[in-house]
N, C-alpha and C positions, 0 to 999 in steps of 0.2 A: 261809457257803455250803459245802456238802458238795463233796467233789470230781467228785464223777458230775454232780452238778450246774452245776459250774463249767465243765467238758468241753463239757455240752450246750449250754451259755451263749456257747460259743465255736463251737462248731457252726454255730450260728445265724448269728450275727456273718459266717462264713465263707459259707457258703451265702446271703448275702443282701450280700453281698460280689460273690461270683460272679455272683450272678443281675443284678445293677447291668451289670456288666461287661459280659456278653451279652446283656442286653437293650436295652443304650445308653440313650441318653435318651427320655425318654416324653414332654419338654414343649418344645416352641416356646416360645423367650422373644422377645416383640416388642419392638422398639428405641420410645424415649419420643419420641422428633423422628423424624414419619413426615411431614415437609413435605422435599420434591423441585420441584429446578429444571426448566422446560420442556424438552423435547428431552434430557434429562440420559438416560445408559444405564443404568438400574436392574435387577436383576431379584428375584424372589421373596427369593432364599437373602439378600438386600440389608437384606432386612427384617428380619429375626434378628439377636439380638446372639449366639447363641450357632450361628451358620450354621456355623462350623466341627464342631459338636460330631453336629448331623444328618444325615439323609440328606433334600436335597429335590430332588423329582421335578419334571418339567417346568417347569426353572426359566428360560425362555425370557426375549428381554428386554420387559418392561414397556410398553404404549406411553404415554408424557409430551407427547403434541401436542401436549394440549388443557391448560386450566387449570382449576382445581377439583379437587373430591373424585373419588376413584376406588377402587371396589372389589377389594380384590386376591385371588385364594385360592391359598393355598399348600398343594400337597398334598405332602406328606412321607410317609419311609416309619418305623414303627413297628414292632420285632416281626415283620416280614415284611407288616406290615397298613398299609394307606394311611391318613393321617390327614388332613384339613384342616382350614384357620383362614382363617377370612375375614379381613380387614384393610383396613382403611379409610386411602389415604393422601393426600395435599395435594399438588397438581402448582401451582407458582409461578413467578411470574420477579421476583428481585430483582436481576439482573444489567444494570448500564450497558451502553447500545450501545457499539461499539469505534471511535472513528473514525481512520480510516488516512489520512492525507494530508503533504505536505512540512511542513514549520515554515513556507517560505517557497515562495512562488508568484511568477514573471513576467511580465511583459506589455510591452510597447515603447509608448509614447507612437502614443493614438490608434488600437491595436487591442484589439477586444472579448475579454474572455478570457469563459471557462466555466469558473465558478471549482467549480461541482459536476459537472463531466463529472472531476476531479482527485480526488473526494473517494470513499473506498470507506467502508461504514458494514457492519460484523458484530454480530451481534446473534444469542442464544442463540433468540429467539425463531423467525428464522429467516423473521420478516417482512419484507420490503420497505419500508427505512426513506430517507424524501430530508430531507436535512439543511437548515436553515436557515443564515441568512449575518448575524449580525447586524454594523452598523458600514458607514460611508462611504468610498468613494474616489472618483475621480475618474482614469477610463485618458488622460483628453487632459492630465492631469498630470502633472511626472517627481515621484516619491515613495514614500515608503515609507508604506503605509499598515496600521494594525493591525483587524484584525477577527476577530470570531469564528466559528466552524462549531458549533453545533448540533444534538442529533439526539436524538432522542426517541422508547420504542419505545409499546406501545400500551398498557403498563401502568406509563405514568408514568417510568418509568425514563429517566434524563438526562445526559446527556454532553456535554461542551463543551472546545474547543481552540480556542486563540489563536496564530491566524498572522501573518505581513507579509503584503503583497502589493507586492511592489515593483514599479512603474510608469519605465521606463526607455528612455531616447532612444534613436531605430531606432540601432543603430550596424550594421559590417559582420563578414565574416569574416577571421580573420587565416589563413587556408590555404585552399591553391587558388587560383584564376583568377577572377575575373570576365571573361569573354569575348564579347566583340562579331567578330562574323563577316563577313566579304563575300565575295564571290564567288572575288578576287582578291587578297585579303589579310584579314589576322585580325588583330586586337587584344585585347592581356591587359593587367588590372590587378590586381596582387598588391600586397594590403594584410598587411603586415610587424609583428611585437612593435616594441615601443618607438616606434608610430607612424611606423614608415618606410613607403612607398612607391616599389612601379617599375612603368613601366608599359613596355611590349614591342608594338612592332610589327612585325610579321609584312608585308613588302610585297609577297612573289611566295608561291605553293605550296611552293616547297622548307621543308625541315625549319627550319634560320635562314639564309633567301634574306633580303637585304635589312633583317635585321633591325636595328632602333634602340631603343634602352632609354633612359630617362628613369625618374630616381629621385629623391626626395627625402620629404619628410613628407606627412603628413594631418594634420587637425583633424573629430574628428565635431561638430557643435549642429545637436541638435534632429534633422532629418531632412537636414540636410544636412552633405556630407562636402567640404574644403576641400584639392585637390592642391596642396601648395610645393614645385613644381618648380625643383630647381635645375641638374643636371648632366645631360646628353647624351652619349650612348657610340653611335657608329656606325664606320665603315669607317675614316674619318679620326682617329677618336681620340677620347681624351674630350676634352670641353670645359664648360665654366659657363656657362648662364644661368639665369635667371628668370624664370616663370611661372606663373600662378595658375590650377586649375581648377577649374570650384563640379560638382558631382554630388549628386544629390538620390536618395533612398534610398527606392526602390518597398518592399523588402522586404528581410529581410536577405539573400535570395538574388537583386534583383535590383537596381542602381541606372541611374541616366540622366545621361549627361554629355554635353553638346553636343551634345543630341536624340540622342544612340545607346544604345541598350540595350545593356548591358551582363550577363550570367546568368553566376552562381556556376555553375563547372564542377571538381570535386573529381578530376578527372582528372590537370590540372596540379597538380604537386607542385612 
């Protein structure tokens, strides 16, 4: 090759060098897996594998409600010139529901729970999904029992969690008062850690007019609660006896002891 000729040879080379340079790229490359999740945030420049390398115009986001094919068109800029590409993409859902709830769930012997008013269910779908409960218990039973939660959205998709539900005897609270009131005198029963009990009467309005304390243990079975009364503290002093009182348990915030109501009051400390 002559040298004039070589020159020219390099010319070209450069000048078509250049012209690449400022004229950027001429082609949309489309990505080979054009299948998207429902509701997922996609937009146009999403569809390029080479999005970084163009310029694309109105690249707003996608809308993914619906499921199926969906036409897409990308308009990009070329040269100062708009180009477009149609594209064809797949809106899916292969995502499991999410189900949100405890491991474990409560209930007290012989009250109804709602064991799906506990349960939250998310799902990409963004449908309204209600879970199923497979598996038995029994609330008039104390026990632990194992079941399942599942939930299922409209395309198949399937999720499943395995809880307890533990089924357990009314017992009470160990802070605050249970308080029975009269006109003329008030009565409190405070249930204590380690199973102690005191109970406190109140005989006139003053703050401790007249007051008498009795303390000793409890026993919770079943629905009912068992005072072991042993010691008396009043004006005169302490002293020991012995006493038995049975109180039956409305609720944890309310019991009955020798026909008197008694209501959980979180005031006494």
């Amino acid at each position: 090759m002559k040298k004039g000729d070589c020159m020219k040879y390099k010319n070209i080379l450069v000048f078509l060098f250049l012209t690449l340079i400022l004229t950027g790229c001429t082609k949309i490359e489309i990505k080979d897996n054009l299948n998207f999740e429902i509701n997922s945030e996609i937009r146009p420049s999403d569809l390029a594998v080479n999005k970084d390398e163009i310029t694309v115009l109105d690249d707003n986001l996608i809308d993914t409600s619906t499921l199926g094919e969906k036409k897409v068109v990308i308009k990009y800029l070329v040269n100062d010139k708009d180009k477009y590409k149609t594209v064809l993409i797949n809106i899916v859902d292969t995502k499991k529901p999410l189900i949100n709830c405890d491991d474990t769930l409560s209930t007290t012997k012989g009250k109804n729970i709602d064991i799906l008013k506990s349960i939250t269910i998310i799902d990409n779908s963004k449908e309204e999904i209600t879970p199923t409960i497979e598996g038995t218990y029994d609330i008039n039973k104390v026990g632990n029992y194992n079941i399942k939660i599942i939930a299922s959205d409209s395309s198949s998709n399937k999720s499943e969690k395995d809880i307890v539900l533990s089924v357990k005897n009314e017992t009470v609270k160990t802070s605050g008062y249970y308080v029975h009131k009269e006109k003329t005198y008030w009565t409190g029963i405070r249930f204590k850690k380690d199973n102690k009990v005191q109970i406190d009467y109140n005989l006139c309005p003053g703050a401790a007019c007249g007051l008498i304390t009795e303390s000793g243990t409890f026993k919770v079975k079943d629905t009912t609660v068992t005072l072991n009364l042993t010691t008396i503290t009043d004006e005169s002093g302490k002293r020991k006896q012995k006493s038995n009182v049975k109180c039956s348990i409305s609720s944890e915030l309310k019991i009955v002891c020798d026909k008197f109501t008694y209501k959980w009051n979180s005031k006494f400390k």
